[in-house]
Structure formats: structure tokens, C-alpha cells
C-alpha positions as CSV (number, residue, x, y, z in Angstrom):
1,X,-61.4,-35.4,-42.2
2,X,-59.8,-32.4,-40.3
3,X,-56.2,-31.8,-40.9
4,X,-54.6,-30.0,-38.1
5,X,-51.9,-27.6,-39.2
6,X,-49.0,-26.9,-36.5
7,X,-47.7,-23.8,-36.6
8,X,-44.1,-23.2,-36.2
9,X,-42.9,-22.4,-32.9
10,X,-41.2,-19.0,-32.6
11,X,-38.6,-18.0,-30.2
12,X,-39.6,-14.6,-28.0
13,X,-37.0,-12.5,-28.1
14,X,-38.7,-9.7,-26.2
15,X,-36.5,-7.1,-24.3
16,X,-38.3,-8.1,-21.2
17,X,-37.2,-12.0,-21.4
18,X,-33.7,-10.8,-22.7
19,X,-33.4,-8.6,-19.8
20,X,-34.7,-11.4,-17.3
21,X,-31.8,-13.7,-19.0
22,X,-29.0,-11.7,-18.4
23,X,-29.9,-10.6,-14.8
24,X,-30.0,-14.2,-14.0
25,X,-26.6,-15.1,-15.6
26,X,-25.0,-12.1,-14.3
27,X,-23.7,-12.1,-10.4
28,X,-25.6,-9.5,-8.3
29,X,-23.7,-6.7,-7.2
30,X,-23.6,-7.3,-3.9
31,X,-21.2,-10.1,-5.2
32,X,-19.0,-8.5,-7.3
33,X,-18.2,-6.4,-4.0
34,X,-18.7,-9.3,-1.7
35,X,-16.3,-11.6,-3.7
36,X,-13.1,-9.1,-3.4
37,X,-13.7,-8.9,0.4
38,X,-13.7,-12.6,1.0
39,X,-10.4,-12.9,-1.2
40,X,-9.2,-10.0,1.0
41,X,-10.2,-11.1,4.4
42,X,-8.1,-14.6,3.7
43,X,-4.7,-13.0,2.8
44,X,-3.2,-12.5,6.6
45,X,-3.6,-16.8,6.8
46,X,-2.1,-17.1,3.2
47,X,0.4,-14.9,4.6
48,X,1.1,-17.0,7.8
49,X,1.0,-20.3,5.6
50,X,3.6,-18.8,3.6
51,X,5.5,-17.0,6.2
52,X,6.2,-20.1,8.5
53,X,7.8,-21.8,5.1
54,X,10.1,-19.6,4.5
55,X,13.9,-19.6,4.4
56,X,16.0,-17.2,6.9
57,X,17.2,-14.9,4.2
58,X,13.5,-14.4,2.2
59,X,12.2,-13.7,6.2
60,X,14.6,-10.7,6.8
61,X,14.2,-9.2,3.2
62,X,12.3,-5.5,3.2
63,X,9.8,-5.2,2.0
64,X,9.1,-8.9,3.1
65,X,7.7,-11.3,-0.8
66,X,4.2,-12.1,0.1
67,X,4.4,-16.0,-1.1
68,X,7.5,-18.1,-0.3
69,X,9.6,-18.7,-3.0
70,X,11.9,-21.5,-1.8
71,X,9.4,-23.6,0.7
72,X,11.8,-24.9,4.0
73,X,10.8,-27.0,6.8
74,X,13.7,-25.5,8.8
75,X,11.9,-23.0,10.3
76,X,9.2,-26.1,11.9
77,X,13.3,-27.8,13.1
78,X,14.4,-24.5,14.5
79,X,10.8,-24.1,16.5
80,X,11.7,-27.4,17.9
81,X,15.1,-27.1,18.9
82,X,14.2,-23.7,20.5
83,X,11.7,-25.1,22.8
84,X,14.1,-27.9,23.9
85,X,16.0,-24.6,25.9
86,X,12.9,-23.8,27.5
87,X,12.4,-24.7,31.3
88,X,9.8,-27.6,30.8
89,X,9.4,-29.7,27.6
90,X,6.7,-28.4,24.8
91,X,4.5,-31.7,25.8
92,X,3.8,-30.0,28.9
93,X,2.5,-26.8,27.6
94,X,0.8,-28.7,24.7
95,X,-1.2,-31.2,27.3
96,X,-1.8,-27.8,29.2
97,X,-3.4,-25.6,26.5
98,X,-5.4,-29.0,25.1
99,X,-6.6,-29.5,28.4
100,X,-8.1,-26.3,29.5
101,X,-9.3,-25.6,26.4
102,X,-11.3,-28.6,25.9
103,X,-12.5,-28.6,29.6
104,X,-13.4,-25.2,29.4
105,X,-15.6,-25.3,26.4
106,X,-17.5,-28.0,27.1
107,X,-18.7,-26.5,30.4
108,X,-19.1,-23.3,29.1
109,X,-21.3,-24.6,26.6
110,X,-23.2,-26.6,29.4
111,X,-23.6,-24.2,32.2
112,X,-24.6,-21.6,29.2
113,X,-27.2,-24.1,28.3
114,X,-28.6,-25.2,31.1
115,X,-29.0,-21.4,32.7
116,X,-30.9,-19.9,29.5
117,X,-33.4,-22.4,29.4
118,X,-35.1,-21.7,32.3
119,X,-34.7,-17.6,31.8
120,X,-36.0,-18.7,28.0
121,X,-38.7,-21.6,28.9
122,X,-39.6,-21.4,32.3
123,X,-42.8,-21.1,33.7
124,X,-42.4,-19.2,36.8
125,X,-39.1,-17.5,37.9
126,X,-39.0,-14.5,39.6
127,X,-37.1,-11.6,38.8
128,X,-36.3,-13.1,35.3
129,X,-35.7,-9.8,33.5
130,X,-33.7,-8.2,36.3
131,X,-31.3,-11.4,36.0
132,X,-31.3,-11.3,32.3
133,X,-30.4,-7.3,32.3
134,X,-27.9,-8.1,34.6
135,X,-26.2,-10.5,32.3
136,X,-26.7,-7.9,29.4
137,X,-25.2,-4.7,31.8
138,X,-22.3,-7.9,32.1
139,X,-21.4,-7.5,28.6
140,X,-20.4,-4.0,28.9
141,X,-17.1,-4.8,30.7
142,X,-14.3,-5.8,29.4
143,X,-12.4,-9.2,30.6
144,X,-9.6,-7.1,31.7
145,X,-11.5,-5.4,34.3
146,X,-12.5,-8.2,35.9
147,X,-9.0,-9.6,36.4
148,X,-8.5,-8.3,39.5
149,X,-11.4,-9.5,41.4
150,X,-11.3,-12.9,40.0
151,X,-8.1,-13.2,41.2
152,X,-9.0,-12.5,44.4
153,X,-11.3,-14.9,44.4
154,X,-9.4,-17.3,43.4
155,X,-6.3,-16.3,45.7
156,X,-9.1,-16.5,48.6
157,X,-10.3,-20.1,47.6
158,X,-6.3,-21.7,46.9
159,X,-6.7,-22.3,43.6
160,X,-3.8,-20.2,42.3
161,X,-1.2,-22.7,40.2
162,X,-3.5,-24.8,39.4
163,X,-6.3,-26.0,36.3
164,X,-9.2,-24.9,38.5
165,X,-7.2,-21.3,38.4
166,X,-7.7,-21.8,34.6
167,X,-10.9,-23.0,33.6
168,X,-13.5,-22.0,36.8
169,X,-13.2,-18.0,35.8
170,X,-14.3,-18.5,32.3
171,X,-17.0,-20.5,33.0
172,X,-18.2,-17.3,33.8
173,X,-19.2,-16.1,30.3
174,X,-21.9,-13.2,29.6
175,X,-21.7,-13.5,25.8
176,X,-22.7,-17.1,25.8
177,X,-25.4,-17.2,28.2
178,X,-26.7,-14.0,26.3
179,X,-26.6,-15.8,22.9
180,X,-28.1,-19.1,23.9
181,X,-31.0,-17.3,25.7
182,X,-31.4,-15.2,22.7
183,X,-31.5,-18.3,20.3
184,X,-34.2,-20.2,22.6
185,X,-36.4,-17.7,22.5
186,X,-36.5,-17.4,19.0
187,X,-35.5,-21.5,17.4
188,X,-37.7,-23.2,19.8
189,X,-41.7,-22.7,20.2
190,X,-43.2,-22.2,23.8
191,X,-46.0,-24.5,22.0
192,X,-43.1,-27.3,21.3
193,X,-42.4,-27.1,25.5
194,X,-46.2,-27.3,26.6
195,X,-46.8,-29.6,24.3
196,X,-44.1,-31.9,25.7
197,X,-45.0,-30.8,29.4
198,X,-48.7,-32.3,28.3
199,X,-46.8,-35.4,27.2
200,X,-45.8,-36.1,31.0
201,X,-42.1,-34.9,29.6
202,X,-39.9,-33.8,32.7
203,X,-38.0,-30.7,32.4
204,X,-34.6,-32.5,32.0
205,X,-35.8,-34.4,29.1
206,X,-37.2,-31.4,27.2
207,X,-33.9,-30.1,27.6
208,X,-32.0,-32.5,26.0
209,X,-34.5,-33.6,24.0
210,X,-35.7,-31.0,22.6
211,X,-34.3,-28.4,23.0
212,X,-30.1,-29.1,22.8
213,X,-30.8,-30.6,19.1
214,X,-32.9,-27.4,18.4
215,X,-30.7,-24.8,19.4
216,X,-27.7,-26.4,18.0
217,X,-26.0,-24.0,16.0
218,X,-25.7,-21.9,18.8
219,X,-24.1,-24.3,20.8
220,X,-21.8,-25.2,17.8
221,X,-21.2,-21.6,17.4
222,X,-20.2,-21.3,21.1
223,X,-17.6,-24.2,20.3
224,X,-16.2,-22.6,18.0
225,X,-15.8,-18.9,19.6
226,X,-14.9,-20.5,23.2
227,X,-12.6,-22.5,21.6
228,X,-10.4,-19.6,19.4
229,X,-10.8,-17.3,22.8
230,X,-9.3,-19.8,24.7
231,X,-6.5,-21.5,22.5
232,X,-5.2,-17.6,22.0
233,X,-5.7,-16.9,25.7
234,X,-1.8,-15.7,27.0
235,X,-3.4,-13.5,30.2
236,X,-4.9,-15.5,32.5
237,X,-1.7,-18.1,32.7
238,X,0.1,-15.4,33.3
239,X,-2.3,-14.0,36.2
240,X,-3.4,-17.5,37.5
241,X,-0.5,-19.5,37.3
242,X,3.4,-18.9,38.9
243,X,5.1,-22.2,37.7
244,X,6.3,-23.0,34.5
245,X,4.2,-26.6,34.6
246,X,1.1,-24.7,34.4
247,X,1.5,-22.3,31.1
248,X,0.1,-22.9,28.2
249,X,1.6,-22.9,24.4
250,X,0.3,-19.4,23.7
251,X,2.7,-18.4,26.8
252,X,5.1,-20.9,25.4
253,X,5.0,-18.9,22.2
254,X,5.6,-15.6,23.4
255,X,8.7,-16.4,25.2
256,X,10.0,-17.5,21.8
257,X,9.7,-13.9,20.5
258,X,11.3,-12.1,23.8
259,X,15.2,-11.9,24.5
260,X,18.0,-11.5,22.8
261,X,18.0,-14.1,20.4
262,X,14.3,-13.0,19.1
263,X,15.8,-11.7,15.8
264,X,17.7,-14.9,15.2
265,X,13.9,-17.0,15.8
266,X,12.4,-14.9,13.2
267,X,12.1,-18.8,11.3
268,X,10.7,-20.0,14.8
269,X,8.6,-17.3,15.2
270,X,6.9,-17.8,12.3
271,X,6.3,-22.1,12.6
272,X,5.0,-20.7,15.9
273,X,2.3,-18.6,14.8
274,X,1.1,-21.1,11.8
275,X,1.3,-24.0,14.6
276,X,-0.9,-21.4,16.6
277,X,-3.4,-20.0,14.0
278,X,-4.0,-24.1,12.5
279,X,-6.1,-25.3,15.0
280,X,-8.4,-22.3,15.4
281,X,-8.8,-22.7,11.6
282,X,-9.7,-26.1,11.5
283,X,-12.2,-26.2,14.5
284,X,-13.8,-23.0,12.6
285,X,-13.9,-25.0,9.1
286,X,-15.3,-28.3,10.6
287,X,-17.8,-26.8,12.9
288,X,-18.8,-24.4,10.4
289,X,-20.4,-27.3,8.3
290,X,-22.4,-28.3,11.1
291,X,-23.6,-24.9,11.8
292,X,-24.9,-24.5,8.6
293,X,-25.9,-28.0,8.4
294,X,-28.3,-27.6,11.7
295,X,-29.6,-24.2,10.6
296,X,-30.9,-25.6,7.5
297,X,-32.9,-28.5,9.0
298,X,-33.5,-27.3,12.4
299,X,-35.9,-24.3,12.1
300,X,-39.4,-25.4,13.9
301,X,-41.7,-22.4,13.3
302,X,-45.2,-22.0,15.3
């Protein structure tokens, strides 16, 4: 009868595996540079959280403490108080600025949509490249240079004072249409479209169908960037609109920090920007998961 003899197991400690070890335990270099950046880039909003906390005295100290040191909600009662002297009540400009924006970027994302797809996915269409280098030559310009002939346009069609003077010129958006083409052409398969056309599929169905749930993280992404554009946006209620009734908080905001008693609103001031700069955050954060989200389970390759 055979006896089998097992032979102790020995541990490898060859350079080669200690090496491999280590490598994997320590971070890659990219980062240890990338992690300082990241704690960098976040300091101005720890600075505006901690700014719009602080007490009068701690605000007009040079140089200014970084972090609060006794936390106030004066500053949030003084912001309050000070837009009680303006002409209309903050409601107004509040329901303004909420109402643009969320008009706005829902039609921007729409109109961006619906006028890539057929430069992207389209069978026939004449003069496609011409109208797509003509949206491309578009993003050369800056939104300041176009002021002037938007508002002539909408001088000549009497929309001036109103929401239509607000939301119709930004519906107008080169960047957007640029990105969503860009993202068709490269998240969704011509094969995917044929194969639907094949189906008996009508062209408004692939659209929604197909290819909205395909392409979103660039529609999520155009939320998010349509929506901090916008929400900062202090021009074009100044250009568009002459009454009060039609500003908007970020014009609200700046006539906290003009006239003489701008030193005095330093506490204001600063509720004013966190009160600003919050909302922008939180859209970013909670579409940010969905973006990510979509771009993990949404890539269809041919």
C-alpha cells in the first residue's frame, strides 16, 4: 500500500511577487497628485460654507480666518431683512429665477435632442456637414457678442419684459447641440437604428426609445451645465427685462452688494452667495450619480 507523503507548503517570497504586493497596496502616482487637487479644488465652497456663518466682526478681520469660529445664523436674518427694502418681495425673484431656469433647461435639452438626431441618424439630409460646421464655427463666439442682435430680435417681435425675453434666446445653444450630436454618433450604433427601422419602428419611437435612454448622460450632463449657466445668469435680465417683476435672484443678489450700505451687508453678502452657490451644488451632486450610473450600463457597442 502506497503512502503519499505531502510536502510542506512553502511561502514564495520572490522579489518579483514582493514587488507585485506593494505596487498593488500602494496608490498610483497619479493619485498622490490627483488627491491634493481634489482637496484643493473644494476649498472656495468650504470657504463660502464657512463665510456665510460667520459673525460681523470675524467677516471684517484681515487677513479674513478660513473656517468660522463662532457659527451665526444672523448673517441668513440680515439677508432677509435686506431684501424686505428692495422694490418687490424676494418670492418674486425666487419664482422668477425657478421658473426660467427650469423652463429653459428642459427645452434646451429637447430642442438639442431632437435636432442632433437627425444630423447623427438620418438617412438622407442634405447639406448635413455644412449645418453641422455651422453650429461648430457657432461655438467660436462668445454669448456676449450676440447680445445685441438678440435683442433686436426680440425688441422686433415685443417680447421685451417678459419670460419669452428670458428663456427663447437660450434655447439657442451651440454647445449642446454640438455635444449631443457628438454623443449619438459615438453611444448609439447605426446597426441599433436599421435594425429598429426593419422592425416597422417609426422615427419618433427610435427616438425615445432608443435612443433618449442611450444617450443619457449627455442629456443629464446638459441638465446639469444648462442648469449652473442659467441659475448664475445676471446679463440677460438686465438686457431683456426693464421692471423689477421680471429680475431674477442673481440680479436680486447683486443689488445687495451695490450702494452705500454694501460694507455694512458684508454678513448679507455672504448668506447670499452660499444661498446662490447651494443649488448649483446639489443639482451637480444628484445628477452626477445618474451620469455615472447611465455611463456604466448604457454603452451598446457594434
Amino acid at each position: 500500500m502506497a503512502v503519499l507523503v505531502q510536502r510542506p507548503q512553502t511561502v514564495d517570497f520572490s522579489v518579483t511577487k514582493v514587488l507585485r504586493f506593494l505596487r498593488k497596496q500602494t496608490p498610483a502616482p497619479s493619485y498622490l497628485f490627483l488627491i491634493p487637487m481634489a482637496v484643493f479644488s473644494m476649498l472656495p465652497i468650504v470657504y463660502v460654507i464657512s463665510t456665510a456663518f460667520k459673525p460681523l466682526e470675524e467677516l471684517l478681520l484681515f487677513p479674513p480666518p478660513f473656517l468660522v469660529r463662532r457659527p451665526t445664523l444672523d448673517n441668513f436674518q440680515d439677508l432677509l431683512l435686506a431684501t424686505n427694502a428692495l422694490a418687490v418681495p424676494f418670492t418674486r425673484y425666487l419664482f422668477n429665477s425657478i421658473f426660467v431656469v427650469l423652463t429653459t433647461v428642459l427645452l434646451q435639452v429637447m430642442m438639442c435632442s431632437m435636432c442632433a438626431y437627425p444630423l447623427s441618424k438620418a438617412r438622407v439630409l442634405p447639406g448635413r456637414n455644412f449645418i453641422f460646421g455651422m453650429i461648430v464655427a457657432a461655438l467660436m463666439f462668445a454669448p456676449q457678442v450676440t447680445r445685441i442682435p438678440q435683442y433686436l430680435v426680440v425688441q422686433k417681435i415685443g417680447l421685451i419684459d417678459t419670460y419669452g425675453a428670458l428663456i427663447l434666446p437660450a434655447l439657442a445653444w451651440s454647445y449642446g447641440l454640438f455635444m449631443m450630436k457628438q454623443f449619438m454618433d459615438n453611444a448609439v450604433p447605426n446597426e441599433l437604428i436599421e435594425a429598429a427601422r426593419v422592425d416597422g419602428a417609426q422615427e419618433w419611437t427610435i427616438f425615445w426609445k432608443i435612443v433618449m435612454p442611450n444617450v443619457a448622460p449627455a442629456w443629464n450632463t446638459l441638465l446639469i451645465f444648462g442648469f449652473i449657466q442659467l441659475w448664475n445668469d445676471s446679463f440677460s435680465p438686465l438686457v431683456f427685462t426693464r421692471s423689477e417683476a421680471m429680475k431674477t435672484v442673481s440680479v436680486a443678489m447683486i443689488s445687495l452688494t451695490n450702494g452705500p450700505a454694501a460694507i455694512a451687508r458684508q454678513g448679507a453678502q455672504a448668506a447670499a452667495a452660499f444661498l446662490m452657490t447651494a443649488p448649483t451644488i446639489t443639482v451637480f451632486l444628484l445628477r452626477q450619480a445618474k451620469v455615472i450610473q447611465t455611463m456604466a450600463h448604457s454603452g451598446i457597442k457594434s
